[in-house]
PyMOL Python script that loads the backbone (N, CA, C, O; Angstrom):
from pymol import cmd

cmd.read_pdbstr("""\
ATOM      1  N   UNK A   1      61.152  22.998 -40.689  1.00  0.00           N
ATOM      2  CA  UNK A   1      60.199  23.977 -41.193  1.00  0.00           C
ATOM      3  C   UNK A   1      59.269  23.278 -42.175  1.00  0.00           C
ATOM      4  O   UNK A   1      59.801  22.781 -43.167  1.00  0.00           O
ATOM      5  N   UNK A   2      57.944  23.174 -42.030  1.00  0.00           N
ATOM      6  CA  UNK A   2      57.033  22.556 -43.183  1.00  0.00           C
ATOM      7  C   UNK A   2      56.058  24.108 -43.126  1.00  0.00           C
ATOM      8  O   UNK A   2      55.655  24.990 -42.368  1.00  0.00           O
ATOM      9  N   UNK A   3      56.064  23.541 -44.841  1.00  0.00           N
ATOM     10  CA  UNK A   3      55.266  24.518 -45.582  1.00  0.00           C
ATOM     11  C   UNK A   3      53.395  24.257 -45.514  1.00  0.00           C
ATOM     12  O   UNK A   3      53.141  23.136 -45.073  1.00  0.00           O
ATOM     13  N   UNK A   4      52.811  24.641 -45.679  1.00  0.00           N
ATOM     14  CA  UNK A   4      51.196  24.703 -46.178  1.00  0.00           C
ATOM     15  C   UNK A   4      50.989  23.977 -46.633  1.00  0.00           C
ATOM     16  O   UNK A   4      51.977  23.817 -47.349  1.00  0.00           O
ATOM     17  N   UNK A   5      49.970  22.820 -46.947  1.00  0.00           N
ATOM     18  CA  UNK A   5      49.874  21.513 -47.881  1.00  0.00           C
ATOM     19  C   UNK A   5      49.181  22.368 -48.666  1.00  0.00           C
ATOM     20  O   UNK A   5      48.480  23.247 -48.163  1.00  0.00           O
ATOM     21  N   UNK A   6      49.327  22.169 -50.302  1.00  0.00           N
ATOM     22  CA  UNK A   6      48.265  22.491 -50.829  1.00  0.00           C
ATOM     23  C   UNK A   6      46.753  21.747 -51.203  1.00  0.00           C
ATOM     24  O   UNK A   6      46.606  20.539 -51.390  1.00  0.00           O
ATOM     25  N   UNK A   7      45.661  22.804 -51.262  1.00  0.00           N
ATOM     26  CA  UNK A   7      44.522  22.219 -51.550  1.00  0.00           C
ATOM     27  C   UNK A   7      44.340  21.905 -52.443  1.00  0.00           C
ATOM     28  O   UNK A   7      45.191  22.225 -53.273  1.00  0.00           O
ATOM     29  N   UNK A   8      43.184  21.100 -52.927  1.00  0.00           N
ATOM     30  CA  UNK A   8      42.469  20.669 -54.089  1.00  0.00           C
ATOM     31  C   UNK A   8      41.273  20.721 -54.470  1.00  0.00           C
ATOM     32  O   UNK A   8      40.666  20.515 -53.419  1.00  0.00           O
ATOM     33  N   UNK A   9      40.355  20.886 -55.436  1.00  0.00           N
ATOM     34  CA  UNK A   9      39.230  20.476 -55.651  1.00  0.00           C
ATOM     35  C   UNK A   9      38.923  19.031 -56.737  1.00  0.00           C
ATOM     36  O   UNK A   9      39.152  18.906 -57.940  1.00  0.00           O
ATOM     37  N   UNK A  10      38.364  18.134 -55.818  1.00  0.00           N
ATOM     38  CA  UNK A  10      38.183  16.664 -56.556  1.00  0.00           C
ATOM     39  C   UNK A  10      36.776  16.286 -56.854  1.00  0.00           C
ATOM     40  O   UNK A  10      35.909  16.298 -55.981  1.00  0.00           O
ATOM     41  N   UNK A  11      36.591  16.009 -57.871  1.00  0.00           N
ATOM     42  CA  UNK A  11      35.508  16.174 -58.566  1.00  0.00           C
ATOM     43  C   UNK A  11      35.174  14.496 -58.989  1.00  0.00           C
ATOM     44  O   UNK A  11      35.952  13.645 -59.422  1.00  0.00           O
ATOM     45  N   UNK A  12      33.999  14.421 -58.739  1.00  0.00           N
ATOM     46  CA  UNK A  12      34.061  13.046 -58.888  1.00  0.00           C
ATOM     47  C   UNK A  12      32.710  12.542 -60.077  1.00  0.00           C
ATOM     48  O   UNK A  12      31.812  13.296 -60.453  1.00  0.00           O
ATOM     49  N   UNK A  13      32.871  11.234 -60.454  1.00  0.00           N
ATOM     50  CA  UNK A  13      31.853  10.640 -61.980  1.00  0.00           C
ATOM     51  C   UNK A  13      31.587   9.517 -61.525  1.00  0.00           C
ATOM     52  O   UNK A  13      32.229   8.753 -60.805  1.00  0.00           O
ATOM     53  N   UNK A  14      30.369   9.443 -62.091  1.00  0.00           N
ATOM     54  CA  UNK A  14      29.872   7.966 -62.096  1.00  0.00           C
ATOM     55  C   UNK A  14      30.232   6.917 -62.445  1.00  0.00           C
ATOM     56  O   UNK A  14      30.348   5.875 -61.800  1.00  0.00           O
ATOM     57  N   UNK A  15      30.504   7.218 -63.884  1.00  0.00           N
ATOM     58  CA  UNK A  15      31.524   5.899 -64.454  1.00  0.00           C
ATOM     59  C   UNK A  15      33.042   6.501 -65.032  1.00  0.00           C
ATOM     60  O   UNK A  15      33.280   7.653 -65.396  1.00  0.00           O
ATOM     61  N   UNK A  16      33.851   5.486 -64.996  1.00  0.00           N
ATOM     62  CA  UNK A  16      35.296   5.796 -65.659  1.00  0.00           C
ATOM     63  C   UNK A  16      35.230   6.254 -66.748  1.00  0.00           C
ATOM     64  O   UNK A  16      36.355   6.741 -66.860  1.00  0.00           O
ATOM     65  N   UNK A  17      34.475   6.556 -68.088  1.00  0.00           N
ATOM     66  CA  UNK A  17      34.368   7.128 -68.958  1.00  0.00           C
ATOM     67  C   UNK A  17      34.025   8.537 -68.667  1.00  0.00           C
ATOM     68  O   UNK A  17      34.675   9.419 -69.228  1.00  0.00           O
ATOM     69  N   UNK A  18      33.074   8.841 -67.851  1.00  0.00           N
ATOM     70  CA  UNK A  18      32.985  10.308 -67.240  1.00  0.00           C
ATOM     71  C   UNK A  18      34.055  11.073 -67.121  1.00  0.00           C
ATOM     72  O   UNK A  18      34.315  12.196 -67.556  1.00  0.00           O
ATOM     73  N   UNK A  19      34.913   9.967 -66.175  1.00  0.00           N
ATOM     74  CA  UNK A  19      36.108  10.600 -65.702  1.00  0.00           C
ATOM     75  C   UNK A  19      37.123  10.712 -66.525  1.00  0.00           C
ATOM     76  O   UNK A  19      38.127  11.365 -66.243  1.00  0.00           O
ATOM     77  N   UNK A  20      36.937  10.006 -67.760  1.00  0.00           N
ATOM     78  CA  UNK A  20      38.407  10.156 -68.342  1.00  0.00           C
ATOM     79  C   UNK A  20      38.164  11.364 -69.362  1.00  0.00           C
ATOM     80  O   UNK A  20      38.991  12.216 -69.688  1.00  0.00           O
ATOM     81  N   UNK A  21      36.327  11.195 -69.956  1.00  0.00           N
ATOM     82  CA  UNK A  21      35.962  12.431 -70.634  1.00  0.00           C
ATOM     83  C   UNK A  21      36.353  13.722 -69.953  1.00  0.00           C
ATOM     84  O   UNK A  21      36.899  14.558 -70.672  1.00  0.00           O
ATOM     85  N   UNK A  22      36.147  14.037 -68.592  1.00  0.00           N
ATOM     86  CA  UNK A  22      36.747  15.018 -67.671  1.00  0.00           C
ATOM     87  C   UNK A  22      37.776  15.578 -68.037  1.00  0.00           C
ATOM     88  O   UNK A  22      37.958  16.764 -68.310  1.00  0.00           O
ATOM     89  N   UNK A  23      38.674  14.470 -68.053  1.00  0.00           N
ATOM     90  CA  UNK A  23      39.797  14.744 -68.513  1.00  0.00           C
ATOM     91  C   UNK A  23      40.507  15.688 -69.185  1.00  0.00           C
ATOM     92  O   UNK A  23      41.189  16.683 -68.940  1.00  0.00           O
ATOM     93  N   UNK A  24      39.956  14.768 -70.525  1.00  0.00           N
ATOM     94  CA  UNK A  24      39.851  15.725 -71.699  1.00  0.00           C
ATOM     95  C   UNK A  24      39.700  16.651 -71.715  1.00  0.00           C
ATOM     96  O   UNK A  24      40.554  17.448 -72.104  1.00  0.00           O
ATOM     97  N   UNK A  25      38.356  17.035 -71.235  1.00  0.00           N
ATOM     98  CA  UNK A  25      37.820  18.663 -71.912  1.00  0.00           C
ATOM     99  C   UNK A  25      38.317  19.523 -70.178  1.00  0.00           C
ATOM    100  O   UNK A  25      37.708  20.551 -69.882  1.00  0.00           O
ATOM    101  N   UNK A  26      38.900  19.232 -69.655  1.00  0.00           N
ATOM    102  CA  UNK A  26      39.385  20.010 -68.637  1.00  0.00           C
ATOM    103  C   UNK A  26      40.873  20.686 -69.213  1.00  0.00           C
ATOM    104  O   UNK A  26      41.125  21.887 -69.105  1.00  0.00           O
ATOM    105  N   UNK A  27      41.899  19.582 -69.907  1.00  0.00           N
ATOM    106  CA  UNK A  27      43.338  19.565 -70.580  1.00  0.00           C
ATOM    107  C   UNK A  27      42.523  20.831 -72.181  1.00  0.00           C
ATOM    108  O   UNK A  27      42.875  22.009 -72.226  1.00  0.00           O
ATOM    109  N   UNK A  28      41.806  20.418 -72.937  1.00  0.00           N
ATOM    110  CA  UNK A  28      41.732  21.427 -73.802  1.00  0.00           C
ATOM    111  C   UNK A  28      41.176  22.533 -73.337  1.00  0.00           C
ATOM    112  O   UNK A  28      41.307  23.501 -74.086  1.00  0.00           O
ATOM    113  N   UNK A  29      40.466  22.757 -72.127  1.00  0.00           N
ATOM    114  CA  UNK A  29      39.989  24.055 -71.517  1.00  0.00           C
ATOM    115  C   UNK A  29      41.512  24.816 -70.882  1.00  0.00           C
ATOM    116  O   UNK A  29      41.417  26.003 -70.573  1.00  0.00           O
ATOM    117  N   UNK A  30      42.788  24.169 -70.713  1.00  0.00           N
ATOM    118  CA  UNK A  30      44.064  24.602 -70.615  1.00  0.00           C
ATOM    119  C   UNK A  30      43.995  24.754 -68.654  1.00  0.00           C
ATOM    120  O   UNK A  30      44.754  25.496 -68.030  1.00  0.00           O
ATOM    121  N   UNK A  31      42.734  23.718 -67.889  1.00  0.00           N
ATOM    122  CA  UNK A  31      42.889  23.233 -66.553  1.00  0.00           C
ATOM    123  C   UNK A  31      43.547  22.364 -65.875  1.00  0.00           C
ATOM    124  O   UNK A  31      43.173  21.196 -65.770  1.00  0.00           O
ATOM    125  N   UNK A  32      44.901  22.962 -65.183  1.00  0.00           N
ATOM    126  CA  UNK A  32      45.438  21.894 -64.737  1.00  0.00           C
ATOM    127  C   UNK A  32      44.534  20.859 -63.901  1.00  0.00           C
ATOM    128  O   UNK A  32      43.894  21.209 -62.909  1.00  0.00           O
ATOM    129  N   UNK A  33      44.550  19.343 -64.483  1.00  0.00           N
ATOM    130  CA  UNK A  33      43.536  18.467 -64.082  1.00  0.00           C
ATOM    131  C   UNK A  33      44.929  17.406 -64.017  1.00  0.00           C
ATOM    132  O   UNK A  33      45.974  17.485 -64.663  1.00  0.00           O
ATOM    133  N   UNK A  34      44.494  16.362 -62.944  1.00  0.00           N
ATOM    134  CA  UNK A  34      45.228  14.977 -62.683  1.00  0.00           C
ATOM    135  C   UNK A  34      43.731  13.688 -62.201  1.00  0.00           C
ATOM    136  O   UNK A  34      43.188  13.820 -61.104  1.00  0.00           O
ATOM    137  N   UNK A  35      43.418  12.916 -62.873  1.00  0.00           N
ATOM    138  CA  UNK A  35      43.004  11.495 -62.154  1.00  0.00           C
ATOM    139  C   UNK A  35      43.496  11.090 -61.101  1.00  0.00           C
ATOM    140  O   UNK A  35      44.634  10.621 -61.108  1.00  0.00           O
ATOM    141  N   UNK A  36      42.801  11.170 -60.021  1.00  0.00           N
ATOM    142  CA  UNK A  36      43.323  10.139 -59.035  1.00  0.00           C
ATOM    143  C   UNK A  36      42.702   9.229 -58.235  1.00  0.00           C
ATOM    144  O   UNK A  36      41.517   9.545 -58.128  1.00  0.00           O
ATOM    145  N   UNK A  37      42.927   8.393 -57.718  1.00  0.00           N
ATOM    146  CA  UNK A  37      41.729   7.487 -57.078  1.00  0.00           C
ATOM    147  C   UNK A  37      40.699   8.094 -56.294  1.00  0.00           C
ATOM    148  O   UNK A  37      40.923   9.189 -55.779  1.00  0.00           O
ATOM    149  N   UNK A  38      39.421   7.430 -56.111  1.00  0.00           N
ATOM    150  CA  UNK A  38      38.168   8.226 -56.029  1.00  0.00           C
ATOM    151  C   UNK A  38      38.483   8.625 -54.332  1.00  0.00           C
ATOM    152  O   UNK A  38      38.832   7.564 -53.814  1.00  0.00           O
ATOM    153  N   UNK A  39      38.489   9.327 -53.669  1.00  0.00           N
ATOM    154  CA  UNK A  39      38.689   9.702 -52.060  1.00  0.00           C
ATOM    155  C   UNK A  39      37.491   9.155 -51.395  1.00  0.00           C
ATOM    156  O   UNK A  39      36.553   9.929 -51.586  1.00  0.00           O
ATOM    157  N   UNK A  40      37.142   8.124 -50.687  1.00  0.00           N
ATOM    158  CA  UNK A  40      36.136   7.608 -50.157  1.00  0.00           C
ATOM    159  C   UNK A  40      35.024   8.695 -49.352  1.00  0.00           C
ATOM    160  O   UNK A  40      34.033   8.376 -48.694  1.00  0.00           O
ATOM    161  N   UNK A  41      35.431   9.764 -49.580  1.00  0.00           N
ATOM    162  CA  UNK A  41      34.437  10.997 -48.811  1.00  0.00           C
ATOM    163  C   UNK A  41      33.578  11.154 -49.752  1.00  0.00           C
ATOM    164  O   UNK A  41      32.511  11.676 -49.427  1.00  0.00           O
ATOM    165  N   UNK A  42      33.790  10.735 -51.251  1.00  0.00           N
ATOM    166  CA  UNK A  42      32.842  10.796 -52.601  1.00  0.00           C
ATOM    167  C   UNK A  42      31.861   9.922 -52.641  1.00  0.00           C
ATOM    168  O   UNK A  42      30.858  10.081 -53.337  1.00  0.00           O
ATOM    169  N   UNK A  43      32.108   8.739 -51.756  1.00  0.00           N
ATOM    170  CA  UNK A  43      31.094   7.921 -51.623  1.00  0.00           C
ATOM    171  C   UNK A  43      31.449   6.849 -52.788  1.00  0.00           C
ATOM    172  O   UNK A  43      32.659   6.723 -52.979  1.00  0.00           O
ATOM    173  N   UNK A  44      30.634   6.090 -53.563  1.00  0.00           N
ATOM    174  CA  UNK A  44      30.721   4.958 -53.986  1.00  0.00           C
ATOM    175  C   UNK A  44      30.622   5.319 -55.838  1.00  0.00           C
ATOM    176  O   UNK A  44      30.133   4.412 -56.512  1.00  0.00           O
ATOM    177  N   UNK A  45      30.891   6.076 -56.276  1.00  0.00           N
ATOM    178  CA  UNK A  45      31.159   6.267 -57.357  1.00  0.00           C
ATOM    179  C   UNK A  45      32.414   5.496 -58.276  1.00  0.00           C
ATOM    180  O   UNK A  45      33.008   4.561 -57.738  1.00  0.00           O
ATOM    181  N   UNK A  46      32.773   5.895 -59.594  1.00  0.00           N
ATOM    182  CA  UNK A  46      33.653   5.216 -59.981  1.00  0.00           C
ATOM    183  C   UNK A  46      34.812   5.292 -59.734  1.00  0.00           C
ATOM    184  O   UNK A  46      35.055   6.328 -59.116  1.00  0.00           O
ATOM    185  N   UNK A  47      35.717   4.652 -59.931  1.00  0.00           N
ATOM    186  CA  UNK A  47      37.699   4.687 -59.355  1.00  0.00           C
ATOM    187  C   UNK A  47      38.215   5.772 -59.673  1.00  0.00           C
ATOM    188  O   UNK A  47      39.373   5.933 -59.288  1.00  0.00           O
ATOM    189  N   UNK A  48      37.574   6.874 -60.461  1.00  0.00           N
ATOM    190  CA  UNK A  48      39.040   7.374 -61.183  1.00  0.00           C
ATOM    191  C   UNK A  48      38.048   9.049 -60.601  1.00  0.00           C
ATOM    192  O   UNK A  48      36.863   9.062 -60.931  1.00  0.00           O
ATOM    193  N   UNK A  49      38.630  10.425 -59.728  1.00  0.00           N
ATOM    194  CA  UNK A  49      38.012  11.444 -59.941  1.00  0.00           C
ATOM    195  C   UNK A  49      39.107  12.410 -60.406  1.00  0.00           C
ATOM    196  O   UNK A  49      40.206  11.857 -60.458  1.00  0.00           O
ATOM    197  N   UNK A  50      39.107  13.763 -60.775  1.00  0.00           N
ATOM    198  CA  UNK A  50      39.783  14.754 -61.323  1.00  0.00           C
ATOM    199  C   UNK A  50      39.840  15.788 -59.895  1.00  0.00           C
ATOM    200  O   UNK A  50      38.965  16.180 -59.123  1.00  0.00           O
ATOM    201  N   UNK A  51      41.294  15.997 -59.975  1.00  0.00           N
ATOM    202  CA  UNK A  51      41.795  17.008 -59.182  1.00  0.00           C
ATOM    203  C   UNK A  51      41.781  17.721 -60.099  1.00  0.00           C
ATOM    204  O   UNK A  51      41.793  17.487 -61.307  1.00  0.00           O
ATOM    205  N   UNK A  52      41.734  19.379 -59.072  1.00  0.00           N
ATOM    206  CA  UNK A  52      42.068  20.848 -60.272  1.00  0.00           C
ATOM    207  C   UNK A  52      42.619  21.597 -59.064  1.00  0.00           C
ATOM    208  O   UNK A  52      42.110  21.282 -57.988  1.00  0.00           O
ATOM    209  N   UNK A  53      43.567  22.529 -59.047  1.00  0.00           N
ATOM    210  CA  UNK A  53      43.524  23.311 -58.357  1.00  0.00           C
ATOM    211  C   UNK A  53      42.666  24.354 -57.778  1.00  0.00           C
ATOM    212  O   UNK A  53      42.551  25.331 -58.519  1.00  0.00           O
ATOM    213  N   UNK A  54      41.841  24.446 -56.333  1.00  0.00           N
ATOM    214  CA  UNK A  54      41.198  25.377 -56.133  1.00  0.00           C
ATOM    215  C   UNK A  54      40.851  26.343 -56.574  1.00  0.00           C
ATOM    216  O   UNK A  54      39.630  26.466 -56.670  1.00  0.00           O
ATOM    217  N   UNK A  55      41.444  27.123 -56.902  1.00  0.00           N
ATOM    218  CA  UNK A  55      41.437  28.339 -57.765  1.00  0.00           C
ATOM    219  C   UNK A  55      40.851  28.183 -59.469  1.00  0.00           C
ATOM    220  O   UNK A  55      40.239  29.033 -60.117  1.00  0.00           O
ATOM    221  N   UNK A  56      41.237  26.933 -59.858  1.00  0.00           N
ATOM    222  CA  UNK A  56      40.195  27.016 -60.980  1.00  0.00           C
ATOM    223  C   UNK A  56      39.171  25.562 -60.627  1.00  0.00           C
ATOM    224  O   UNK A  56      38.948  24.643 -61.415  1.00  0.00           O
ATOM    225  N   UNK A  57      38.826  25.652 -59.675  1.00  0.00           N
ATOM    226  CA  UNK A  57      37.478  24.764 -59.632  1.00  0.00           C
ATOM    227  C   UNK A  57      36.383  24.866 -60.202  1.00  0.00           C
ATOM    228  O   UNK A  57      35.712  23.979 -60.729  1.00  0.00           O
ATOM    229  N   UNK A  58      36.056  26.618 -60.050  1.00  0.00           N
ATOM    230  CA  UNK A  58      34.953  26.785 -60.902  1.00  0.00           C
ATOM    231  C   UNK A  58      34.777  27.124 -62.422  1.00  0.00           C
ATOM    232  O   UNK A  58      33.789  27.142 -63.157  1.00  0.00           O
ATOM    233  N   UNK A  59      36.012  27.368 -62.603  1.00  0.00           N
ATOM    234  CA  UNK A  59      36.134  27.184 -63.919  1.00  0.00           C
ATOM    235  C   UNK A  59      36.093  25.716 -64.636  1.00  0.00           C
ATOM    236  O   UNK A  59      35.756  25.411 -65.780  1.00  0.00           O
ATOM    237  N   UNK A  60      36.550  24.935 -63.568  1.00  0.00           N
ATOM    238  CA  UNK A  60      36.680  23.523 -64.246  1.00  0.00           C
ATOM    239  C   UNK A  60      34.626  23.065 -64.434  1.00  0.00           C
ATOM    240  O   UNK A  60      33.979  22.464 -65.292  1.00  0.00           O
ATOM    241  N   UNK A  61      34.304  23.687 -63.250  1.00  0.00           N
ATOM    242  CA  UNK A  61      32.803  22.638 -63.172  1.00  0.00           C
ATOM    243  C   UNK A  61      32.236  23.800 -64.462  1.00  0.00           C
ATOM    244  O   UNK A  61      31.328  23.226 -65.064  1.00  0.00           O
ATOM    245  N   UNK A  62      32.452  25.065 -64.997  1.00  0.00           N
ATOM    246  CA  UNK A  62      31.641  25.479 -65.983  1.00  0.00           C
ATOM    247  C   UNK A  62      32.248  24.676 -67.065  1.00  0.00           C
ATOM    248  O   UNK A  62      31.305  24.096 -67.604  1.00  0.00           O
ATOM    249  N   UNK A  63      33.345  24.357 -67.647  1.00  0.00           N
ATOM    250  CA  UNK A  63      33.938  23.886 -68.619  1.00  0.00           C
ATOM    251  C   UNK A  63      33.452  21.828 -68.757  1.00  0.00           C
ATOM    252  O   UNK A  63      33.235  21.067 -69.700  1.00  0.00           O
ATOM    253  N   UNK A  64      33.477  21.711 -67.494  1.00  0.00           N
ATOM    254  CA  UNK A  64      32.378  20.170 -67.409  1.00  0.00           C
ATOM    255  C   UNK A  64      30.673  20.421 -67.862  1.00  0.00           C
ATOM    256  O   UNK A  64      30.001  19.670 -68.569  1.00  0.00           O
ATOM    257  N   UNK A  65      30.271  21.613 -67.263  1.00  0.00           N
ATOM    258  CA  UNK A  65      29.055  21.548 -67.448  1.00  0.00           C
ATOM    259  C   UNK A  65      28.632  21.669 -68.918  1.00  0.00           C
ATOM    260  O   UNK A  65      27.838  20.922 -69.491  1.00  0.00           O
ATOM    261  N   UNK A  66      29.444  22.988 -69.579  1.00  0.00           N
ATOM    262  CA  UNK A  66      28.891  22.977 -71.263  1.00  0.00           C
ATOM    263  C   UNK A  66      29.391  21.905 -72.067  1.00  0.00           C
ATOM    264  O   UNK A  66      29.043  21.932 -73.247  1.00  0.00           O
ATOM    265  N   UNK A  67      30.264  20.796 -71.625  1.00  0.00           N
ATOM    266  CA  UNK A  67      30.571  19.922 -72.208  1.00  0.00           C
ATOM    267  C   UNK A  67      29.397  18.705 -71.781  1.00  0.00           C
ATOM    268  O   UNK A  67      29.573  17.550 -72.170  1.00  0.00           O
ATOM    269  N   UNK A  68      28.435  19.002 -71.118  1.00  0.00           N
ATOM    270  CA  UNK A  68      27.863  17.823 -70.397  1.00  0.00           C
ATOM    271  C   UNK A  68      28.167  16.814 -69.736  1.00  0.00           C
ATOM    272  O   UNK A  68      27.471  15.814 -69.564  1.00  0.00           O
ATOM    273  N   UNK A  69      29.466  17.078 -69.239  1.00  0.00           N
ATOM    274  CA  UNK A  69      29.802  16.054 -68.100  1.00  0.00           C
ATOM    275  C   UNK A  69      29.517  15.906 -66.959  1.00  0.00           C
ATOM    276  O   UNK A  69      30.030  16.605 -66.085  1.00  0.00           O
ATOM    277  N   UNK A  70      28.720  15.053 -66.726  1.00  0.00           N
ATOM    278  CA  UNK A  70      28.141  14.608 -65.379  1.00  0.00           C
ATOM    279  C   UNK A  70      29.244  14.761 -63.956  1.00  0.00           C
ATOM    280  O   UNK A  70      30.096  13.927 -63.647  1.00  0.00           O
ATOM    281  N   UNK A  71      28.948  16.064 -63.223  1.00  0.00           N
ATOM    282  CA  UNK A  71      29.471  15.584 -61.666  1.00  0.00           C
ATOM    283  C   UNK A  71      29.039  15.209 -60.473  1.00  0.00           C
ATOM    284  O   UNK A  71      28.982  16.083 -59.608  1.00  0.00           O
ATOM    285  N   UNK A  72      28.719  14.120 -60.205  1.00  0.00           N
ATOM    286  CA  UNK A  72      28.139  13.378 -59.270  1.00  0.00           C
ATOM    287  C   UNK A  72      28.812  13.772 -57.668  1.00  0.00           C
ATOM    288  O   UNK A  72      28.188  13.314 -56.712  1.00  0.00           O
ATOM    289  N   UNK A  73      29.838  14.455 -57.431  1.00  0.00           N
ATOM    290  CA  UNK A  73      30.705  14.942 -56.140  1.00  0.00           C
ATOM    291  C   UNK A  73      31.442  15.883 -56.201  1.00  0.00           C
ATOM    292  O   UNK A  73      32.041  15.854 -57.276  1.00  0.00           O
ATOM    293  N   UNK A  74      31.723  16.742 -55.582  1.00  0.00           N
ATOM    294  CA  UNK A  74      32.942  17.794 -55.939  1.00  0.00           C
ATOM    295  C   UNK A  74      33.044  18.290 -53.861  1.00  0.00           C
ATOM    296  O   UNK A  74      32.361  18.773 -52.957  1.00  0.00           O
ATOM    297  N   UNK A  75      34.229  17.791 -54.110  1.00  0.00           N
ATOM    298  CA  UNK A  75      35.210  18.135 -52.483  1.00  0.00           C
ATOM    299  C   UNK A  75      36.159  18.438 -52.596  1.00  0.00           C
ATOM    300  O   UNK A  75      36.696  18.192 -53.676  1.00  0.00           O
ATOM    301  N   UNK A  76      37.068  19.286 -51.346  1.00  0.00           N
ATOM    302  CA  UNK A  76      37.901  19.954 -50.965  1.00  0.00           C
ATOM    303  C   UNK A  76      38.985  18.904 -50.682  1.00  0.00           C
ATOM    304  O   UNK A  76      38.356  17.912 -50.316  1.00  0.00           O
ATOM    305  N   UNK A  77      39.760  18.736 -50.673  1.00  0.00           N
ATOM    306  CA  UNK A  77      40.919  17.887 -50.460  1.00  0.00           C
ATOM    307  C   UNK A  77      42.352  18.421 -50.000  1.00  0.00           C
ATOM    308  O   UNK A  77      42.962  19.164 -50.769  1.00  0.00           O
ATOM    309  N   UNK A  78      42.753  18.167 -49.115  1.00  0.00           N
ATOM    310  CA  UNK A  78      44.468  18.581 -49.335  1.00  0.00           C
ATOM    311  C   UNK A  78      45.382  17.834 -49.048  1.00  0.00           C
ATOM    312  O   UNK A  78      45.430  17.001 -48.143  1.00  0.00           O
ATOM    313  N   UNK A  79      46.208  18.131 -49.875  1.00  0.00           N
ATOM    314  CA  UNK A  79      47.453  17.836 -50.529  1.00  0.00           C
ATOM    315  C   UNK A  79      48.703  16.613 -49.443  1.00  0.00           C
ATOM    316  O   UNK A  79      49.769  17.216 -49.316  1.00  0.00           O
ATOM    317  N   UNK A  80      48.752  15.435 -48.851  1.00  0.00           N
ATOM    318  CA  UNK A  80      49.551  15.038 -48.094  1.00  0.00           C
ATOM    319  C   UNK A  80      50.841  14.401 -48.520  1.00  0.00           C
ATOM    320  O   UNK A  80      51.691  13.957 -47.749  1.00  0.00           O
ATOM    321  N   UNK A  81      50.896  14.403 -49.868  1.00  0.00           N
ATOM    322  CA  UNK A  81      52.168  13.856 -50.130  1.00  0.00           C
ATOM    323  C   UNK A  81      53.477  14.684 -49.585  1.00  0.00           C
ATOM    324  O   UNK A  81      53.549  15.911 -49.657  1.00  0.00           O
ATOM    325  N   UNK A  82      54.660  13.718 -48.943  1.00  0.00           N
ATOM    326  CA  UNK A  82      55.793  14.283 -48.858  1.00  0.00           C
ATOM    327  C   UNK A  82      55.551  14.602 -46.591  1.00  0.00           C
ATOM    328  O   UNK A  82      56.252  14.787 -45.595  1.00  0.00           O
ATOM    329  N   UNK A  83      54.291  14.482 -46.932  1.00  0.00           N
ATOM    330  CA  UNK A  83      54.144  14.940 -44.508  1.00  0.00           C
ATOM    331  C   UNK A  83      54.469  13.343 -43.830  1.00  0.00           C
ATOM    332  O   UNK A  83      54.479  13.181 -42.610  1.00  0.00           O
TER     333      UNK A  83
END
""", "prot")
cmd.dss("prot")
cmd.show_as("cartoon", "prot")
cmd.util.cbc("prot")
cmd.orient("prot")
């Protein structure tokens, strides 16, 4: 029996400082956020983009935007660990 993979929304930065600023103000906005390597569907941006769970994606890109963090990509992703 396999379950549903879950989705993601991955958000991607120009440079690694973007992304780690992301970070940040995603964790004090109380968004579950993880770094993970950039998904080559983002194109050629920097190594590091932010997963969030679907459901708060758009909360994450308003909480990037009044912070002024640049998002250069934002895609759908799902979940393959463990298939």
């Amino acid at each position: 029996m396999t379950s549903a993979s879950p989705s993601f929304a991955v958000f991607g930065f120009e440079t690694t400082h973007d992304a780690m600023r992301a970070e940040r103000v995603l964790e004090e906005a109380a968004i579950e956020v993880t770094l993970i390597p950039t998904p080559k569907s983002l194109g050629t941006l920097c190594g590091l983009a932010a997963r969030v769970p679907l459901g708060l994606e758009d909360a994450a890109a308003t909480a990037l935007a009044a912070a002024h963090v640049a998002i250069r990509g934002r895609i759908r992703v799902d979940d393959r660990v463990g298939t």
